[in-house]
Z-matrix of the N, CA and C atoms (Angstrom, degrees):
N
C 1 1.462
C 2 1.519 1 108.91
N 3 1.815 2 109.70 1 125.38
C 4 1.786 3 102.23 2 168.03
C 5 1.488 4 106.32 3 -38.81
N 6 1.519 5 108.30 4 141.70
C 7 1.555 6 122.32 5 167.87
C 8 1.623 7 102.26 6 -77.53
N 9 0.985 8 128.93 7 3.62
C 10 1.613 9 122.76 8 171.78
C 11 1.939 10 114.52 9 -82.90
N 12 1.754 11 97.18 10 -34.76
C 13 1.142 12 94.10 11 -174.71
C 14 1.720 13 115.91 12 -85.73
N 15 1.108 14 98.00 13 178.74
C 16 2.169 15 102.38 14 -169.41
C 17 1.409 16 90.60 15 -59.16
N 18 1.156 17 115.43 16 162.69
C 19 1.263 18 134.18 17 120.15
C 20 1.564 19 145.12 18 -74.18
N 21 1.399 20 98.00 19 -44.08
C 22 1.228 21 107.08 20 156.88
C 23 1.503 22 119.67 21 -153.35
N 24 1.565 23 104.52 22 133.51
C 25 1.563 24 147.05 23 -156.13
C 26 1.586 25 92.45 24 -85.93
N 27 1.619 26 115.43 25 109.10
C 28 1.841 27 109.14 26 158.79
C 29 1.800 28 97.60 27 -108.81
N 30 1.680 29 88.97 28 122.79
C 31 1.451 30 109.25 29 167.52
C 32 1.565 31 119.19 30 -87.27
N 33 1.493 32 122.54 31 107.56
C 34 1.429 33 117.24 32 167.81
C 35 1.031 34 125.01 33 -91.21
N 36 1.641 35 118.72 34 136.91
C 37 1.407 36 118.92 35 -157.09
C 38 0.947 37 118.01 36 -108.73
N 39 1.297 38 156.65 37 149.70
C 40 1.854 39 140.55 38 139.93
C 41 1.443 40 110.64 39 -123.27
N 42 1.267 41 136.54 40 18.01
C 43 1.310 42 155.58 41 -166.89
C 44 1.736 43 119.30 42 63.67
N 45 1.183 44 93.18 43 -22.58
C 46 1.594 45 103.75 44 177.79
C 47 1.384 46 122.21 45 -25.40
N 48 1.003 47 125.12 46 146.50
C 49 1.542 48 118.75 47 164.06
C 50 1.342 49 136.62 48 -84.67
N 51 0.957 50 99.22 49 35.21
C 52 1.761 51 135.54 50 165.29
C 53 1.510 52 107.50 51 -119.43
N 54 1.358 53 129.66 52 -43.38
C 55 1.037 54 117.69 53 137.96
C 56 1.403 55 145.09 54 -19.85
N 57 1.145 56 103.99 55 -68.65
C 58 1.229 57 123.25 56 173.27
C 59 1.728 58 123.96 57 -54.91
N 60 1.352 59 107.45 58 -46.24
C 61 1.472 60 131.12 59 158.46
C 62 1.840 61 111.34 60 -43.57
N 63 1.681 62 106.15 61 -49.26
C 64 1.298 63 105.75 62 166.40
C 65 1.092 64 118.32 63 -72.97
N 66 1.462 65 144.01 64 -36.71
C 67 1.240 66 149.85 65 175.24
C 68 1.865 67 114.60 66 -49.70
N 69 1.277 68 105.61 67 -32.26
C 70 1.715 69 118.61 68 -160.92
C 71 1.777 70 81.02 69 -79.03
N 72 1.737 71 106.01 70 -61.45
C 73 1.657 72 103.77 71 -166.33
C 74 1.727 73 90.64 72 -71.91
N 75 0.743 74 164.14 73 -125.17
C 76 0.919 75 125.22 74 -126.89
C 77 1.728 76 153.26 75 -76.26
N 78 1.702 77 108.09 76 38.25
C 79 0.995 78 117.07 77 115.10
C 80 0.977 79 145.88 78 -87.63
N 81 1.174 80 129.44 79 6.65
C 82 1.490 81 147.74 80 162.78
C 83 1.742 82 99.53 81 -51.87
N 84 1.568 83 97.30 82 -76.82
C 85 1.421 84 120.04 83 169.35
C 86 1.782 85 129.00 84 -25.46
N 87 1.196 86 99.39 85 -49.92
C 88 1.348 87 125.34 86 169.80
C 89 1.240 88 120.29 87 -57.72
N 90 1.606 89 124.99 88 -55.61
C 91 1.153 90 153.20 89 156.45
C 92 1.362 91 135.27 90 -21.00
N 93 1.771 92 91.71 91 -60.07
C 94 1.821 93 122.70 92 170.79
C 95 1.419 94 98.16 93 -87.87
N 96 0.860 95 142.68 94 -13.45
C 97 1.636 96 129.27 95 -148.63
C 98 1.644 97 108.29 96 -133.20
N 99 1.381 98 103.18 97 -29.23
C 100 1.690 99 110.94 98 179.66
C 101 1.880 100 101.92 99 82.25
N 102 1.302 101 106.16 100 14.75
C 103 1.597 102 103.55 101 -176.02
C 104 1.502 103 96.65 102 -50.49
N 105 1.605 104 113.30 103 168.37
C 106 1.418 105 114.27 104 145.08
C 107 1.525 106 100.10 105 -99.43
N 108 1.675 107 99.55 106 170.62
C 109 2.018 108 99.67 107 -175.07
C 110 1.486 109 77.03 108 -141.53
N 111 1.471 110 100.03 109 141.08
C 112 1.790 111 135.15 110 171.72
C 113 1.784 112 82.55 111 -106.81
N 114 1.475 113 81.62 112 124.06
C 115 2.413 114 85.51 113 157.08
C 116 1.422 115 93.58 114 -105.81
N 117 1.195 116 149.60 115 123.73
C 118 1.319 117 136.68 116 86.15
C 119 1.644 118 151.95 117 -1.72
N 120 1.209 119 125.81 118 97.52
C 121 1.971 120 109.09 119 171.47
C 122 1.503 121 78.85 120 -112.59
N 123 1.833 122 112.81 121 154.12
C 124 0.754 123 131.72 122 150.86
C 125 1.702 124 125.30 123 -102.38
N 126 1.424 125 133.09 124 96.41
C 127 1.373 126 120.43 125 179.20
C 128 1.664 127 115.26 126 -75.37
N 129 1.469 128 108.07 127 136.18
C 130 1.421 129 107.19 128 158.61
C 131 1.069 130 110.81 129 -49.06
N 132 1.701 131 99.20 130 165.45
C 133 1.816 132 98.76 131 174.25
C 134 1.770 133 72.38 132 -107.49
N 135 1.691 134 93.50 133 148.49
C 136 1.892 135 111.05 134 152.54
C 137 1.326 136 107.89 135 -86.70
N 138 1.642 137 99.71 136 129.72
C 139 2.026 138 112.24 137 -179.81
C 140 1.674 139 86.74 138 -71.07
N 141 1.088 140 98.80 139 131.47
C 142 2.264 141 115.23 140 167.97
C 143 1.788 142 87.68 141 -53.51
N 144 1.559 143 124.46 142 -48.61
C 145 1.360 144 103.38 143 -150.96
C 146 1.797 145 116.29 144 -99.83
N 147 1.464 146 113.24 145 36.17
C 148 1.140 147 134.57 146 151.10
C 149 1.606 148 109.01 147 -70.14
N 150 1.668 149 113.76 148 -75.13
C 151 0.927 150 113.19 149 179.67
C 152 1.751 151 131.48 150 -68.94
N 153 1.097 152 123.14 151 93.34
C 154 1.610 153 114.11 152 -179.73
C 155 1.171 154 123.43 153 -81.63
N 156 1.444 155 115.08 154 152.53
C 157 1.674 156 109.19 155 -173.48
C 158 1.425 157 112.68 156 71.92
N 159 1.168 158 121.01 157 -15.43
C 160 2.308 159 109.84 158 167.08
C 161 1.552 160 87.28 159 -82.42
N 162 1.618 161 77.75 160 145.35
C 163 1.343 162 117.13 161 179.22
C 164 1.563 163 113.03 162 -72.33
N 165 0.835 164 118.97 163 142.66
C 166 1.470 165 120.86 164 156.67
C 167 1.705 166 126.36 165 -12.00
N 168 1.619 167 92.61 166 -56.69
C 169 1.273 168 111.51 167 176.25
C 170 1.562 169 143.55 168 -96.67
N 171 1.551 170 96.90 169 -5.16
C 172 1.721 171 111.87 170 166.64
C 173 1.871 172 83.57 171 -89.29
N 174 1.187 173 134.95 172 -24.98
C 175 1.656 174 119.26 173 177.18
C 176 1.305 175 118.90 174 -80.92
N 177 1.488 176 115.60 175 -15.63
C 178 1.388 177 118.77 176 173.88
C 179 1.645 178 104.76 177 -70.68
N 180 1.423 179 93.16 178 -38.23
C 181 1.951 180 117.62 179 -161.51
C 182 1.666 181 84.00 180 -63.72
N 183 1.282 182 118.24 181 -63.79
C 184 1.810 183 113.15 182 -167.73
C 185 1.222 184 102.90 183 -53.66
N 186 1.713 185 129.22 184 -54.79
C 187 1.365 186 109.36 185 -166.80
C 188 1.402 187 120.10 186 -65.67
N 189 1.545 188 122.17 187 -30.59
C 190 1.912 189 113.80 188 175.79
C 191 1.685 190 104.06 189 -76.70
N 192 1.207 191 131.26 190 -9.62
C 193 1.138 192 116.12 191 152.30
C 194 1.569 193 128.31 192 -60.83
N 195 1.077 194 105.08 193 -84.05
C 196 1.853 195 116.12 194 153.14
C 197 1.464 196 104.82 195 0.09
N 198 1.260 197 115.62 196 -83.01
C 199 1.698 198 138.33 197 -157.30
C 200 1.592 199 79.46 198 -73.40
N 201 1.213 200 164.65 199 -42.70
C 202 1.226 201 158.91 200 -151.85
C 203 1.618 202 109.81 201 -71.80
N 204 1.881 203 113.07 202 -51.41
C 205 0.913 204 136.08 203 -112.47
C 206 1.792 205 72.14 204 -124.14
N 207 1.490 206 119.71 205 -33.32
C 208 1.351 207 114.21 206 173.90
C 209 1.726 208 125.07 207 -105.91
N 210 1.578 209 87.78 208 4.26
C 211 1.511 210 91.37 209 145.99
C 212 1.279 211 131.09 210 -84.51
N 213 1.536 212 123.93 211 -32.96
C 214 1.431 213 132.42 212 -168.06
C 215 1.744 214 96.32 213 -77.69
N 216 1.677 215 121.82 214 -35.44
C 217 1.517 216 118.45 215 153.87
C 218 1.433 217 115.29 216 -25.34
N 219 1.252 218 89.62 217 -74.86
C 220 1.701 219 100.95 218 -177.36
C 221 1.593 220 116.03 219 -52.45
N 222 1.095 221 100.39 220 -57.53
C 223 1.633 222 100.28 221 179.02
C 224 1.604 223 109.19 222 -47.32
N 225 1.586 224 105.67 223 -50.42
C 226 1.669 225 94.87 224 -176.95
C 227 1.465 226 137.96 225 -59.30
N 228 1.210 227 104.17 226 -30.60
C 229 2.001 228 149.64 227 -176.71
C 230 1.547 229 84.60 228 -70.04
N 231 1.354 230 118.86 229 -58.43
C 232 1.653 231 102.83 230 -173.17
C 233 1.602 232 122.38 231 -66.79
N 234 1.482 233 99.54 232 -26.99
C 235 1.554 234 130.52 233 -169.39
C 236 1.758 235 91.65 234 -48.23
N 237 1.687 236 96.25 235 -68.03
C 238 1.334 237 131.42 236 -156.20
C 239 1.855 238 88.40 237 -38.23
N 240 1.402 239 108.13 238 -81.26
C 241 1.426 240 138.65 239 174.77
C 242 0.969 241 105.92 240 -16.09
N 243 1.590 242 116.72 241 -63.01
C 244 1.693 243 102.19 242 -166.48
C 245 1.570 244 98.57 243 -83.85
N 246 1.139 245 144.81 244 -42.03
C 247 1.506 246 137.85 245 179.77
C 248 1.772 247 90.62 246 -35.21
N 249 1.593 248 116.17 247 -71.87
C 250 1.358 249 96.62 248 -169.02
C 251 1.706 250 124.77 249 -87.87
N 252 1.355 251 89.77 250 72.18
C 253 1.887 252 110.95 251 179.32
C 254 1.288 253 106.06 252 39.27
N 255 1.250 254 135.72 253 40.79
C 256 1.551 255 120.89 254 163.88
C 257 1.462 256 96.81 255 -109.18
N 258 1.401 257 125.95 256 175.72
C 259 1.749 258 132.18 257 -160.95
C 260 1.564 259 76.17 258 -140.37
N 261 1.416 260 98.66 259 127.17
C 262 1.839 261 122.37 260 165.58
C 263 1.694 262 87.10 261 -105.44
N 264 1.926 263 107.17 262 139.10
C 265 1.271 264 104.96 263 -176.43
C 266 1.704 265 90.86 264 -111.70
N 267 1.382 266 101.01 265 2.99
C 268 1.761 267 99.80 266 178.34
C 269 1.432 268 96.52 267 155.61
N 270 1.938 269 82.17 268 160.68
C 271 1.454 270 102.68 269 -166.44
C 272 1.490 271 99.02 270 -122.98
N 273 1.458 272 104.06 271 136.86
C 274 1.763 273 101.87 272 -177.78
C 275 1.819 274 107.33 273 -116.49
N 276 1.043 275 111.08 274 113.80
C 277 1.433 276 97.44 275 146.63
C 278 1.917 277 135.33 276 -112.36
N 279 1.405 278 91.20 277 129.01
C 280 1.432 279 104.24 278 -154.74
C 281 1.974 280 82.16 279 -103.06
N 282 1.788 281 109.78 280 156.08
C 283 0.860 282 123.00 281 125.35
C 284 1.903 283 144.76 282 -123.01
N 285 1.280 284 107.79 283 170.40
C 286 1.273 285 96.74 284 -146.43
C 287 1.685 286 115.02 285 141.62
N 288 1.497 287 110.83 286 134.86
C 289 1.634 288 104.22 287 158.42
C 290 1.429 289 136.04 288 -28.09
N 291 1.706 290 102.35 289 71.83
C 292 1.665 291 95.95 290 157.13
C 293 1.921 292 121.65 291 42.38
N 294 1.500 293 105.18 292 -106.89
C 295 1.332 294 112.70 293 -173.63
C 296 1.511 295 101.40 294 -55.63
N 297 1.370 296 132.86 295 -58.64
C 298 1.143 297 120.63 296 173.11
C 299 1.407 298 126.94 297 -35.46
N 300 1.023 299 122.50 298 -68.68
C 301 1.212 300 116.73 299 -160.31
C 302 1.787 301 97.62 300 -73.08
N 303 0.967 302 143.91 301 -29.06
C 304 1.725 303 148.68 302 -171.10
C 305 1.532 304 87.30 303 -57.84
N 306 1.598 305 116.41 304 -61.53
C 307 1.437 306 123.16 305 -152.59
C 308 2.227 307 103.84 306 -74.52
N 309 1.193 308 129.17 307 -57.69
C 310 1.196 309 150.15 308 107.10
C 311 1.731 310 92.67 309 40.05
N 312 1.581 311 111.29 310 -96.96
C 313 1.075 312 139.57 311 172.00
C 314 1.709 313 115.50 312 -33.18
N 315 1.552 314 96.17 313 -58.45
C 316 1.192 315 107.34 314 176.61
C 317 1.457 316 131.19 315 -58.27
N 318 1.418 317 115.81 316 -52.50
C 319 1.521 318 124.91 317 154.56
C 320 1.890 319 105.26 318 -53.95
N 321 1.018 320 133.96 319 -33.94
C 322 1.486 321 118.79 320 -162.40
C 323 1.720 322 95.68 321 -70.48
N 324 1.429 323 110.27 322 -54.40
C 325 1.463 324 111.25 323 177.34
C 326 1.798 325 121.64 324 -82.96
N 327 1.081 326 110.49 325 30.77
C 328 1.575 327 128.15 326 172.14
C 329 1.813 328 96.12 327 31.98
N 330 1.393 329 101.92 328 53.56
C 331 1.687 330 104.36 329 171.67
C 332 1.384 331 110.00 330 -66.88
N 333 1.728 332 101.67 331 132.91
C 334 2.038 333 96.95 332 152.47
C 335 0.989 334 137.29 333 -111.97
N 336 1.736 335 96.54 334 37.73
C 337 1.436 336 98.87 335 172.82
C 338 1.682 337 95.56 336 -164.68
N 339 1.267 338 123.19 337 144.00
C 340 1.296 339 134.30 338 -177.64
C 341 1.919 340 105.41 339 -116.31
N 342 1.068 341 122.60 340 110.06
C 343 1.566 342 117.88 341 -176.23
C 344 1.639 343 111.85 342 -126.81
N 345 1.589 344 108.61 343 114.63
C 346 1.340 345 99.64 344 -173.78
C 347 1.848 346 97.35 345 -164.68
N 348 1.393 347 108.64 346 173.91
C 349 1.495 348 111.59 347 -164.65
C 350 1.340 349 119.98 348 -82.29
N 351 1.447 350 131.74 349 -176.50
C 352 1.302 351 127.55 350 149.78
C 353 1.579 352 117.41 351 -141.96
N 354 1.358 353 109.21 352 130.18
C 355 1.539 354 99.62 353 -176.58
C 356 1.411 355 126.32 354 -83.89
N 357 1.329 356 100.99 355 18.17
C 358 1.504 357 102.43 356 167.89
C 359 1.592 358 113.24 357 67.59
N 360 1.238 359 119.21 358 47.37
C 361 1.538 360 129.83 359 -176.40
C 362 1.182 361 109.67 360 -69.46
N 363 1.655 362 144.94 361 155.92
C 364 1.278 363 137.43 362 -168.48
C 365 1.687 364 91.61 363 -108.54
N 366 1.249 365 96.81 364 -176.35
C 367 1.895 366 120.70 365 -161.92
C 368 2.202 367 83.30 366 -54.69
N 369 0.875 368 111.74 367 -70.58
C 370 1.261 369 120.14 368 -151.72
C 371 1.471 370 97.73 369 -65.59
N 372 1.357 371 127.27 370 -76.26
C 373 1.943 372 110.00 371 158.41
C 374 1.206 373 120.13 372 16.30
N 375 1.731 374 107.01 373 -66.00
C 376 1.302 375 115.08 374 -122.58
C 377 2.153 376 82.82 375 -108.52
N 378 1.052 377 101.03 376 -4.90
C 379 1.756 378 89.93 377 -158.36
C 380 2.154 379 73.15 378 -110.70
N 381 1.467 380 123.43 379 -23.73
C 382 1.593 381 111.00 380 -178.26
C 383 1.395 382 87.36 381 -90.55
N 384 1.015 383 158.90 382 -83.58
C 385 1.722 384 150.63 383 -121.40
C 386 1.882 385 101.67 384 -109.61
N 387 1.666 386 122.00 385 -22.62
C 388 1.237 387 95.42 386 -164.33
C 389 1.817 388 111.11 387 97.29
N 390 1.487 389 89.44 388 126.50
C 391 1.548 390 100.30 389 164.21
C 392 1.674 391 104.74 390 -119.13
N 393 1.671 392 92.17 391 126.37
C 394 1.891 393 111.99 392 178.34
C 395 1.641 394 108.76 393 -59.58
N 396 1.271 395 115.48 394 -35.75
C 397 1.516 396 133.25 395 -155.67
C 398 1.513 397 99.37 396 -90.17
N 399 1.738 398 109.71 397 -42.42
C 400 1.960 399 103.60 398 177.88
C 401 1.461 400 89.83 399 -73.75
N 402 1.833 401 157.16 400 -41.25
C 403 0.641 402 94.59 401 -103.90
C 404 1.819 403 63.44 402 -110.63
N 405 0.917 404 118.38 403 0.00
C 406 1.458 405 128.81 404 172.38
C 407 1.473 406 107.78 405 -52.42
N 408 1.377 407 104.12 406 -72.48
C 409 1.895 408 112.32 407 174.19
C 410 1.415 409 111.66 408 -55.42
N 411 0.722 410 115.00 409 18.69
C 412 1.914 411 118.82 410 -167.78
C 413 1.371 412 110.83 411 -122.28
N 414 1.439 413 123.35 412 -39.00
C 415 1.194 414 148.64 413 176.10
C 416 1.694 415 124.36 414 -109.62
N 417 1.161 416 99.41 415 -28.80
C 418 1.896 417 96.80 416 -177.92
C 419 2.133 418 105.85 417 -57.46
N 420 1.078 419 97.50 418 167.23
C 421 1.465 420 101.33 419 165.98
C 422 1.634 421 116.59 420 -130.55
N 423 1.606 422 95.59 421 24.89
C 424 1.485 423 115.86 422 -176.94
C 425 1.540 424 95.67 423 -125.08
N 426 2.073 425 103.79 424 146.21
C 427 1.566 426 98.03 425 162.79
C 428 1.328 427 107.36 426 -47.09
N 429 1.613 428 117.45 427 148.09
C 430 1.291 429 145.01 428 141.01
C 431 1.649 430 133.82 429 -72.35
N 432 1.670 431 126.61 430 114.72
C 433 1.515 432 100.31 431 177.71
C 434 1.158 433 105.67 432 -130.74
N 435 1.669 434 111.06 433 137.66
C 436 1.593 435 103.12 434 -141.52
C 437 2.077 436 80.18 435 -132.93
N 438 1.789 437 87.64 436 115.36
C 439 1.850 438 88.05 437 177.62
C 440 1.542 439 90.09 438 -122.71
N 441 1.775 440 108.73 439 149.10
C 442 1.087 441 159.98 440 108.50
C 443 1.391 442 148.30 441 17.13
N 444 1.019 443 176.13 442 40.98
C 445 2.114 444 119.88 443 -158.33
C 446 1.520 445 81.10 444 140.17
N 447 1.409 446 137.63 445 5.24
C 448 1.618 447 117.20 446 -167.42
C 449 1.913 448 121.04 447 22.83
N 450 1.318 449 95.97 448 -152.76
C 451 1.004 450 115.37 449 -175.31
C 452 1.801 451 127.80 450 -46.00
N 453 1.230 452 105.82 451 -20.05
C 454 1.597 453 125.81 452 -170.23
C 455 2.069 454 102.34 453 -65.53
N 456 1.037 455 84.79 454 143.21
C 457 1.918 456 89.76 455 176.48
C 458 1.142 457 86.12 456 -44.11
N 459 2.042 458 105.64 457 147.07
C 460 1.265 459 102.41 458 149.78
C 461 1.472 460 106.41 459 -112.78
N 462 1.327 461 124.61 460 171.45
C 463 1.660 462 141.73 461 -137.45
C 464 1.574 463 81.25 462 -77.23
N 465 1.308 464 131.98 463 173.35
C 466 1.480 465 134.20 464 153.11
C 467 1.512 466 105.03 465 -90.74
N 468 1.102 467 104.38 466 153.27
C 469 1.820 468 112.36 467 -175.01
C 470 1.431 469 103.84 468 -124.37
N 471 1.538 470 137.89 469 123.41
C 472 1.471 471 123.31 470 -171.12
C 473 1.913 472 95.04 471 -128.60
N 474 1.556 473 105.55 472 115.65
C 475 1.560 474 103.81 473 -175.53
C 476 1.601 475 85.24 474 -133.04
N 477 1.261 476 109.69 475 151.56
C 478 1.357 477 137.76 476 163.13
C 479 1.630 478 93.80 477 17.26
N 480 1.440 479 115.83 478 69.93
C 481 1.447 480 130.43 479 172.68
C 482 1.355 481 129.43 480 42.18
N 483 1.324 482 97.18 481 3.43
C 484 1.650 483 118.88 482 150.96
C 485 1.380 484 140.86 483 -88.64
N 486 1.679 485 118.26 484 106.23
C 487 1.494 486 113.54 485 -148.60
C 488 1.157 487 79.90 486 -100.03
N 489 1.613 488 123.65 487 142.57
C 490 1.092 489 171.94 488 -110.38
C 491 1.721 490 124.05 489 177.52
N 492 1.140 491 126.98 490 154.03
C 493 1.767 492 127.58 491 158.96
C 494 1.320 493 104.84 492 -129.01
N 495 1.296 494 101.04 493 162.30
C 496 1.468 495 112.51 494 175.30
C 497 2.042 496 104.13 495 -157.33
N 498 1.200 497 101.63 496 144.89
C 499 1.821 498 80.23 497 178.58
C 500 1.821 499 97.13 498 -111.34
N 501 1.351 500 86.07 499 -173.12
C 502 1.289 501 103.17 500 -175.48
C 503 1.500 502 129.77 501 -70.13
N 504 1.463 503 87.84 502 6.40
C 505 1.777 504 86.64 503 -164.15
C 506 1.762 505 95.87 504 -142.75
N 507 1.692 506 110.19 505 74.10
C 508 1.459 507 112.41 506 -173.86
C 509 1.715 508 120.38 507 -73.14
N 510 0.996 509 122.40 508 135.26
C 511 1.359 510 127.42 509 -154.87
C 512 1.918 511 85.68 510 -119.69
N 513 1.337 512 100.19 511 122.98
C 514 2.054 513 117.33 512 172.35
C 515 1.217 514 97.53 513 -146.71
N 516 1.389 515 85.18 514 129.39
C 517 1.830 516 119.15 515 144.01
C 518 0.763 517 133.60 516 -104.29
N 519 1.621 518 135.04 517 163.31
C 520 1.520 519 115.12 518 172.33
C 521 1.496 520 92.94 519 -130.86
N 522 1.572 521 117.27 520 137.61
C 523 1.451 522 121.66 521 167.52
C 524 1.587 523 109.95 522 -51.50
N 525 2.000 524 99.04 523 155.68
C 526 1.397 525 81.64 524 -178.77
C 527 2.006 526 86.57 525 -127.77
């Protein structure tokens, strides 16, 4: 394998279909390259003192749902992967803030490459809730590849005999 390319690929998930778009390229990636790919979901934690009056045990009941519901993610996302010839060497679910735990993750498994979606949030979205994807490219100390375009084919990309995707609608940042 070129020593330029990853070794190993961390996929971040949220099921989205931008997600998913990242999931395809990088098994694409995986595929041509022999990377290994880590998937990642990160769950929020729920603050107890939002909800008042649940019991102990309808909160136990929400969290093995939750954690249930983002394992079968994971399970499927890996499913997906290996059907299209890429090798998942593991699936993590972390909880915790989003960018944290992706970036976190990323240094623990000395990834060189971080591949995951963006839903395209507008100015106001993104300045009330936070973007996962700026805040990833902003902070990682690994390339970042940040797709787009949901569910729709993405284009084929053919570079130095490595087939590749890319969609139509490329999303860059630059760290500051």
């Amino acid at each position: 394998m070129n020593e330029s390319l990853p070794k190993k690929i961390l996929l971040a998930t949220d099921g989205s279909e931008d997600a998913i778009l990242a999931a395809r390229a990088a098994t694409d990636l995986c595929a041509a390259t022999g990377s290994e790919v880590h998937v990642v979901h990160a769950l929020q934690p729920l603050p107890r003192y939002a909800y008042p009056g649940v019991t102990a045990e309808v909160y136990s009941r929400v969290l093995e749902v939750r954690e249930g519901a983002a394992r079968d993610q994971l399970d499927e996302q890996k499913r997906r992967i290996d059907e299209g010839g890429g090798k998942v060497a593991e699936v993590h679910l972390r909880s915790g803030p989003a960018v944290d735990e992706i970036l976190e993750l990323a240094e623990e498994l000395e990834a060189g490459l971080i591949v995951m979606g963006s839903r395209g949030m507008g100015l106001v979205e993104r300045v009330v809730i936070g973007s996962v994807s700026e805040g990833v490219v902003h902070d990682a100390s690994c390339p970042v590849l940040v797709l787009r375009g949901g569910e729709a084919e993405p284009k084929p990309m053919l570079k130095e005999g490595v087939s590749s995707t890319c969609t139509s609608t490329p999303v860059s940042s630059t760290a500051g």
